[in-house]
N, C-alpha and C positions, 0 to 999 in steps of 0.2 A: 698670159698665164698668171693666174692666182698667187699671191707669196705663199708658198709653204709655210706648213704649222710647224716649229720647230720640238722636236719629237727631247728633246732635253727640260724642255719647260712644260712639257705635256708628262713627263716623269713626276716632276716637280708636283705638278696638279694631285696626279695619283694619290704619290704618296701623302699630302696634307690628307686625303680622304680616308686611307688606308691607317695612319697612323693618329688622326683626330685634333691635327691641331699647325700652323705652321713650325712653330719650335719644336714638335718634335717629329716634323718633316726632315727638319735642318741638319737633326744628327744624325737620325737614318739615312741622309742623303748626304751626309758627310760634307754639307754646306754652312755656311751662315744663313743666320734668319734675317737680314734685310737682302741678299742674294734670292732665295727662296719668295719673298714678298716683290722683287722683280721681276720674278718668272708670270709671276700670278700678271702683273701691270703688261707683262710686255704680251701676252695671252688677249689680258684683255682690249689693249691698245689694235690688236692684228685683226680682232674677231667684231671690235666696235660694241661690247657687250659686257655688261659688270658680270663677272661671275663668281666674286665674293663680295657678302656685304656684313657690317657691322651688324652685333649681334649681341647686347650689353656691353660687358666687356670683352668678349672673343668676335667671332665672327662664321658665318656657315654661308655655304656657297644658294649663291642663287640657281632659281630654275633652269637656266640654262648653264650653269657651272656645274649642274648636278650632270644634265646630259651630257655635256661635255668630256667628264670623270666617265662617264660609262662608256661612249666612243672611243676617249681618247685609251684605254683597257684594251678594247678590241684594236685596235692601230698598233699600241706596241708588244702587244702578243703576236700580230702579223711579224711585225717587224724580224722582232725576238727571234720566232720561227725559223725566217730566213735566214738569219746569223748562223744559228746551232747546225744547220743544215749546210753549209757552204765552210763550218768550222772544220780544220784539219784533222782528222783521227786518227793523227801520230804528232801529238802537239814536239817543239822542243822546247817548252814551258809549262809546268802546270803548276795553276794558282790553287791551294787547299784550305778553306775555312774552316774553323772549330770555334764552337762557343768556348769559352773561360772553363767551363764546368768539365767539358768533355775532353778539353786540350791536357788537365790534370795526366803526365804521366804517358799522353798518349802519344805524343806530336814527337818525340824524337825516335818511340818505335816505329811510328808510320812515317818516318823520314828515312830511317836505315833499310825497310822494305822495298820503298819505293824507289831509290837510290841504286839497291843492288836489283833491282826489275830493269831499271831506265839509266842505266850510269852517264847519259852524254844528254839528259832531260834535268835542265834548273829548277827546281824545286821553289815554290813563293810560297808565305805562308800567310793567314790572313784571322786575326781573334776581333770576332764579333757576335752580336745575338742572332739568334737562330732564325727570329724573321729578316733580318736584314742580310743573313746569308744565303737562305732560302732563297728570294730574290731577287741575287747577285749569280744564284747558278741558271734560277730559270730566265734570267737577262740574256744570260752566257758569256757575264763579265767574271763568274769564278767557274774551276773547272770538277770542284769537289765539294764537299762541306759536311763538316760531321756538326749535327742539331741534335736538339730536345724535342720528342715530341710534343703534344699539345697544344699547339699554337694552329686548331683548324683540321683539316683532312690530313689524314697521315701521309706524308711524301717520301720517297726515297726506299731503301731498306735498312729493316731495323739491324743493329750490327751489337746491340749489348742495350743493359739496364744499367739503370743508376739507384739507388736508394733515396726516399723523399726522408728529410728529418725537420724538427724544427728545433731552432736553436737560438742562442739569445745572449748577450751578456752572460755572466757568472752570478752575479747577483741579481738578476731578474726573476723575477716568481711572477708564474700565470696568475690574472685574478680571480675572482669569483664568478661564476656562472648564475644568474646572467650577471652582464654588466659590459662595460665598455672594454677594449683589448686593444693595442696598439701594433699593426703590422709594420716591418720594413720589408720594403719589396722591391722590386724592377719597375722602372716606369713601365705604360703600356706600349704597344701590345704584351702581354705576358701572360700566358697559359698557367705558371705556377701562381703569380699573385691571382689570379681568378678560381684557382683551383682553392689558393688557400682562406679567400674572403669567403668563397661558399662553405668550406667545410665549420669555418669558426661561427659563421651565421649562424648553419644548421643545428650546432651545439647550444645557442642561445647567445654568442658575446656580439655586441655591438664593435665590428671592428672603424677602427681609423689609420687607415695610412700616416704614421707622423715619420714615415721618412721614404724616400725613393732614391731610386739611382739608376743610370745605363751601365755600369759595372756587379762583377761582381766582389771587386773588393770594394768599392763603395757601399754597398748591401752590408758587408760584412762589418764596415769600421761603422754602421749606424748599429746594428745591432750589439758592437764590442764598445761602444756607448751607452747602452742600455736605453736606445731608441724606441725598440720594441721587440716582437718575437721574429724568426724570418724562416721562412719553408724553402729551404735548398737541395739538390740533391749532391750525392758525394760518392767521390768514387774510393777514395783513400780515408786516413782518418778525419776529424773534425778538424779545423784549421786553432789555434791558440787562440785566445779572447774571445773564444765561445765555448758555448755547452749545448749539448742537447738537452732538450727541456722535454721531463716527461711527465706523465698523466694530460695525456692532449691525443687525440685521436690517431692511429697509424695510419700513414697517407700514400704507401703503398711504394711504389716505384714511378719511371719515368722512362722511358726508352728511347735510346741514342738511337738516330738514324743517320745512312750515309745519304745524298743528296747529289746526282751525279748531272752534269752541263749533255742537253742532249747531243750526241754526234758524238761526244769523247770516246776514245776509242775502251770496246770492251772486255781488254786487256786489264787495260789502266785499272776500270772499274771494279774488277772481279780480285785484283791483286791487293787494293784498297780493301775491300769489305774484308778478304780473308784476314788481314793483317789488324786490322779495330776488331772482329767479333772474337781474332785468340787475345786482344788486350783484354778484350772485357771478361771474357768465358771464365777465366779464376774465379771471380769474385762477384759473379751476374747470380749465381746459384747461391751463396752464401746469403747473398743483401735482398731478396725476393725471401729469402727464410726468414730472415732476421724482422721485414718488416710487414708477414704477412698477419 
């Protein structure tokens, strides 16, 4: 019989495809980048087949690394499948992710809910970006996740809004239109850095990313630099060492969604959404006014 493909290094593949790059495979996959560059060799080493090659200085997968990436999708959506469906639906652990943005304020009301729903169920909690929690639940390695939408088809249910603003330094001033502008943003994938390069385009400024980051206080300490300008959304007030920056385009909101692991029981699930759409419900209606 054949050596099995090993379905961890066939992850590893995905995500380089998924996220555009091995390094930032690495931190979505919560690995290092010469661990990641071993999944790739030991892939290739099984299969007798390059399927990445050099590419200037990066590198893109060859013909048969492309199919490869497409098969190996359909293998662990199989896989995935099978998990969720064999997962217990009275867990006595549930894991809950929230982005940085969404956890503002929210994570110890949705702990004392949950707590008196489940009192004898240990509680995990887990701060990440919204793609890499997204597919941590449709893995069915998290059993919740409160995201941002935007990043793709809408998943989950929506459970509150955020407000988009753009903010910057204290002493930063927008410059002339047209002309060059300097964004801080998210590394990618990020829906709001795509949101906010088209919007400044569309206005006339030639943007440049002079700063990124997988954080959001990283974001924050480049722009409380005066790195550049940055489109966040907020649930509370502006954080200190910023400002919103006005005469720039209103860029509406952003809607939180919950993200539930299939098979969870839905209890669980129905108990969760109530308890995120009363955090947000205060202040969903004020910041849709504020920033229509």
């Amino acid at each position: 019989m054949p050596e099995p493909l090993d379905l961890t290094h066939l992850r590893t593949l995905v995500a380089i495809a998924e996220t555009g790059g091995f390094r930032r495979a690495a931190d979505a996959l919560h690995l290092s980048q010469p661990t990641v560059s071993q999944h790739v060799r030991l892939l290739e080493r099984r299969l007798k087949l390059p399927l990445v090659e050099k590419d200037g200085r990066g590198s893109r997968f060859t013909a048969d690394g492309e199919r490869l990436v497409v098969e190996a999708r359909k293998l662990l959506a199989a896989h995935d499948s099978v998990l969720a469906r064999f997962a217990p639906a009275d867990p006595r652990r549930i894991t809950i992710g929230s982005t940085e943005h969404a956890a503002d304020g929210l994570l110890p009301q949705l702990l004392s809910v949950l707590r008196a729903a489940y009192p004898d169920v240990y509680l995990h909690f887990r701060i990440e970006r919204s793609t890499a929690l997204t597919d941590a639940v449709l893995k069915g390695t998290l059993d919740l996740a409160v995201v941002l939408g935007g990043n793709g088809d809408p998943v989950g249910t929506e459970v509150g809004t955020l407000g988009l603003r753009w903010v910057a330094g204290p002493h930063w001033q927008p410059p002339a239109v047209p002309g060059p502008i300097s964004l801080v943003a998210f590394e990618e994938p990020c829906g709001l850095r795509r949101r906010a390069v088209q919007r400044l385009t569309e206005i006339g400024f030639e943007v440049s990313v002079t700063a990124e980051s997988g954080s959001l206080d990283g974001v924050l300490a480049a722009a409380r630099a005066g790195l550049g300008i940055a489109l966040l959304p907020f649930h509370t007030a502006i954080p200190d060492g910023v400002a919103e920056v006005r005469g720039l385009p209103a860029m509406g909101s952003v809607d939180v969604r919950l993200v539930a692991r299939r098979g969870l029981g839905s209890g669980i699930e129905a108990t969760a959404v109530a308890a995120i759409a009363a955090h947000y419900r205060p202040t969903s209606d004020r910041q849709l006014r504020g920033v229509a």
